[in-house]
N, C-alpha and C positions, 0 to 999 in steps of 0.2 A: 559294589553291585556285581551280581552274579548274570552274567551273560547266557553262558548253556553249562551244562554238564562236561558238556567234550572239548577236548583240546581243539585249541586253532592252530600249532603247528606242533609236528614232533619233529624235535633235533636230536639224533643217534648218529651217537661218533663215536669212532673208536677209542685208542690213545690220544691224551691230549698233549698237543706239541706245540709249539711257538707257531707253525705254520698255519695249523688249524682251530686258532683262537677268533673268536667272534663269529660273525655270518658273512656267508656269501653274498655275493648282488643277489644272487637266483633267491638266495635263501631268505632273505631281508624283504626282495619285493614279494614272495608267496606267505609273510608274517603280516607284510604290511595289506596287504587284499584282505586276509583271512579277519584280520582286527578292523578294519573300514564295513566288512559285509557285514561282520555283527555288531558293530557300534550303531552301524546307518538302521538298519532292523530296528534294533531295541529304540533309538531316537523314533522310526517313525512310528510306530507302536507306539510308543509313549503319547507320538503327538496326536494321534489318531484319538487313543483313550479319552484327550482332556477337551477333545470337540466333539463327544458324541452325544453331552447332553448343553441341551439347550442356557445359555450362558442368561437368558430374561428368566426363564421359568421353571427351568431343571426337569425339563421331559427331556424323554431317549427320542433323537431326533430318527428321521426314518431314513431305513436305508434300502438302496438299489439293489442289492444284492452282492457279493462280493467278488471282485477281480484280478488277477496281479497289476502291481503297481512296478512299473522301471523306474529307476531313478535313473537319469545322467550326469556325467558330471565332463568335463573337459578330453579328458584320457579316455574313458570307460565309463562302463554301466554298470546298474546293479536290479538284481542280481544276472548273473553269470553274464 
């Protein structure tokens, strides 16, 4: 499954040395937010699409108009 077009993180390093193998904390927790934003998106989008017609009858149920939606979770929120 294809999330977006654009990178969720770019890692640019120079030479690579024993010292500068793998990710940093900094780097690992701004891979890990970036892959959470767009997972939680694409799940809620998904779950949104499979409740919008009626499950008895198969009409597009009506809606209010459209709003941002926060998600929270214990740490943080989404988005930003």
């Amino acid at each position: 499954m294809v999330l977006a077009d654009d990178a969720v993180f770019d890692l640019a390093r120079g030479e690579a040395w024993l010292e500068t193998l793998g990710l940093t904390l900094a780097e690992a927790k701004q891979l890990l937010r970036a892959t959470q934003e767009r997972l939680l998106a694409a799940q809620a989008a998904a779950q949104l699409a499979g409740q919008r017609n009626c499950q008895d009858c198969g009409r597009v149920r009506g809606s209010k108009g459209v709003m941002p939606v926060r998600f929270r979770a214990l740490l943080q929120s989404w988005p930003g």
